[in-house]
Structures are given as C-alpha cells and as structure tokens.
C-alpha positions as a Python dict, from the first residue, in 0.01 Angstrom:
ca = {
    (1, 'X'): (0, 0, 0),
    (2, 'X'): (273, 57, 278),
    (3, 'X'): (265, -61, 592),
    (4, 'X'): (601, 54, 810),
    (5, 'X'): (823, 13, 522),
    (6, 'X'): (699, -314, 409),
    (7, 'X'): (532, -288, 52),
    (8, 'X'): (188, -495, 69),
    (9, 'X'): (-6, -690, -213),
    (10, 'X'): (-365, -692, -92),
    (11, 'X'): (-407, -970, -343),
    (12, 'X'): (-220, -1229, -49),
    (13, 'X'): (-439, -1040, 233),
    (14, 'X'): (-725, -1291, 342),
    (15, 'X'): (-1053, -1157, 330),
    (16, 'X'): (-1320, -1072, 641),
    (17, 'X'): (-1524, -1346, 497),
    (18, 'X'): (-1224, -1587, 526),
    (19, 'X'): (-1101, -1453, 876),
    (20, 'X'): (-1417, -1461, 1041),
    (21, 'X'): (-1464, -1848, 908),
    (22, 'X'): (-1137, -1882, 1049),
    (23, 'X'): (-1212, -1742, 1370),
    (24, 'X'): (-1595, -1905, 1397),
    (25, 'X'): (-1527, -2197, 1608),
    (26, 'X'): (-1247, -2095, 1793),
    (27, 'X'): (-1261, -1719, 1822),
    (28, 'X'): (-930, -1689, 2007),
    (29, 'X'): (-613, -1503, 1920),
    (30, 'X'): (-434, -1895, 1891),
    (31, 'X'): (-649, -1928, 1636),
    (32, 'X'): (-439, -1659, 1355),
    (33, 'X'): (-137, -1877, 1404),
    (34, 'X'): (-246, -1942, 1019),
    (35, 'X'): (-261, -1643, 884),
    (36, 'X'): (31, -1535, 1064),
    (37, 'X'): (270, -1763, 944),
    (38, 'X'): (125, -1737, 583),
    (39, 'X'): (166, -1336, 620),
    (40, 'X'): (506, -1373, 755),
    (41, 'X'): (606, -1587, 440),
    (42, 'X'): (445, -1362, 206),
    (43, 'X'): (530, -1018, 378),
    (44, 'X'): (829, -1062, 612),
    (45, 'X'): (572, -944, 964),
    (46, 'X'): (230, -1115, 1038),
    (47, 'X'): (100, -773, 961),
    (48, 'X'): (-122, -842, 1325),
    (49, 'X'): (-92, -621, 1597),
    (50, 'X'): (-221, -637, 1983),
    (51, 'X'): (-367, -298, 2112),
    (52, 'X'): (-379, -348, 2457),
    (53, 'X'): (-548, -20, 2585),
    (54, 'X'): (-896, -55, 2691),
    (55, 'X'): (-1183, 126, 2564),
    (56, 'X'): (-1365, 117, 2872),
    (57, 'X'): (-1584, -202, 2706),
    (58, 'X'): (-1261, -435, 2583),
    (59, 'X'): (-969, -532, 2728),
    (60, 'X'): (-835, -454, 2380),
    (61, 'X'): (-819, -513, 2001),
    (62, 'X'): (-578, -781, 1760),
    (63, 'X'): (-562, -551, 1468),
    (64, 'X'): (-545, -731, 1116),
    (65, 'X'): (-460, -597, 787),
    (66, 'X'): (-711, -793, 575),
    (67, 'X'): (-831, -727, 185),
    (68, 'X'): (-1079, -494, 302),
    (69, 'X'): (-890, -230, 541),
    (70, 'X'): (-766, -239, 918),
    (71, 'X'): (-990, -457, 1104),
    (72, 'X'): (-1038, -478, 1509),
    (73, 'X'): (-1086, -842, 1687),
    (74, 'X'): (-1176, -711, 2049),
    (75, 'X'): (-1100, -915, 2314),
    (76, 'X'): (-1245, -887, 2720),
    (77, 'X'): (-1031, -1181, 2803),
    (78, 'X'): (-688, -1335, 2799),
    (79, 'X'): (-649, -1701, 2872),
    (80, 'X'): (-291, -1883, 2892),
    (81, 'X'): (-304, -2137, 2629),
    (82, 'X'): (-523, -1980, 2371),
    (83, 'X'): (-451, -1607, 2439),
    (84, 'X'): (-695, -1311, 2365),
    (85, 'X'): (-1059, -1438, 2338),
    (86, 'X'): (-1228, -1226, 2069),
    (87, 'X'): (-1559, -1106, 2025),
    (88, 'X'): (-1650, -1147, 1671),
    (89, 'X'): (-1998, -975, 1694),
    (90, 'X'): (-1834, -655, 1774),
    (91, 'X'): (-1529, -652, 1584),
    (92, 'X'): (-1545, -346, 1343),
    (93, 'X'): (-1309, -185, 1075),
    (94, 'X'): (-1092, 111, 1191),
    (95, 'X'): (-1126, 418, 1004),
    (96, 'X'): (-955, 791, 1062),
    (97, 'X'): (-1131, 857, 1386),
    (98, 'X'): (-1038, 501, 1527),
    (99, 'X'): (-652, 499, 1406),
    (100, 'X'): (-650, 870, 1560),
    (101, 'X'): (-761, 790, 1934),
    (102, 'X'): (-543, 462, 1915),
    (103, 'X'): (-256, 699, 1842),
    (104, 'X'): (-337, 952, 2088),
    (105, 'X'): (-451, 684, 2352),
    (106, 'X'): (-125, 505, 2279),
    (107, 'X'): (91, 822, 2287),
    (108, 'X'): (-56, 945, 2639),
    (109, 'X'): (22, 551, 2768),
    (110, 'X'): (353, 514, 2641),
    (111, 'X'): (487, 884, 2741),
    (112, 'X'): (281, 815, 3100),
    (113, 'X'): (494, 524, 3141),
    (114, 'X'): (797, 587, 3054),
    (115, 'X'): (817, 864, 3228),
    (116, 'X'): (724, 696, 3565),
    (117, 'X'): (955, 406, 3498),
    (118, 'X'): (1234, 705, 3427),
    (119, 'X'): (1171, 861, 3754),
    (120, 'X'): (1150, 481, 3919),
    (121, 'X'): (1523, 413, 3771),
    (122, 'X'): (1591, 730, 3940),
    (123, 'X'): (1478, 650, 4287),
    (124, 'X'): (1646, 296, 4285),
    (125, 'X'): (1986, 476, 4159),
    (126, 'X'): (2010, 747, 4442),
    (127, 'X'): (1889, 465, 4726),
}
C-alpha cells in the first residue's frame, strides 16, 4: 500500500489490539510518541495525522494507519502537556463514506479560510 508517496509494509504497522493497550492507561495523544518514532524509523512520517474539524460530538480525530485500515482516536479535549485526550470507546475505523466527508469537510475549511485570510492581507495592504 501507498500512502502520499511513501510505500508501506503493513507487516511494521502495530495492530488495534496493540494501540489500544498502548493507549489504555493513558489515552492521550502524548501517549503515540512510541509508535511515532518507531513509524518514522521504519517509514520516513509517523503515518499519524490530526483532523481537527469537529463533527459536532468531537473536537476531532488522530488518524492512525494501523494493520487493520485507517483508524480514528477522537478527542473532545486538548490539554498542554499531554495534548488531545482520546476517547477510546468511540474510536472507529474510517471507511469510504468517512475519508469522503473528511475530504469535503476539509476542502470547504481550508478554501473558507484561505480565502478570508486572502481578503484580510488585502485590507491590511490598502490601509
């Protein structure tokens, strides 16, 4: 599998079974420093990703590329010293209707603002 360019052996992925022991005591987004690093070594990225769009119940999902699939850590919470505080009992694999409305939801964010930052660098300009 390919994952922006970078060729992936799901043999190094952890599991779920593994990331949720990881995660049992400490559910927090400190707490993938781990598998980070050992993805990083293995892969060249951590192959983690923060989604920081709400879904109206989250404050957003740590997506992780795991043996299994794509899997979403949601998170209601952001501390400063341990980061994203995840809710294991609701974190769920994304399929083709999930990836879809994160790249749709992510799309209408991103062009939203830029756009408005755009027309910001244009009112500071002609002050």
């Amino acid at each position: 599998m390919k994952i922006n360019g970078i060729e992936i052996d799901a043999s190094k992925l952890i599991s779920k079974r593994k990331l949720l022991a990881e995660l049992k005591y400490d559910a927090t987004d400190k707490s993938l420093a781990v598998i980070r690093s050992r993805y990083f070594k293995a892969f060249g990225n951590e192959l983690i990703w923060r989604y920081p769009l709400s879904d109206g119940e989250h404050n957003g999902v740590t997506i992780v590329v795991i043996k299994e699939g794509f899997y979403a850590l949601p998170y209601y919470d952001v501390e400063k010293d341990y980061y994203e505080l995840f809710e294991l009992d609701k974190a769920y694999f994304l399929g083709k209707f999930e990836l879809e409305n994160f790249i749709g939801n992510w799309k209408r964010f991103s062009d939203d603002l830029s756009g408005s930052l755009g027309d910001m660098l244009n009112i500071v300009c002609n002050q």
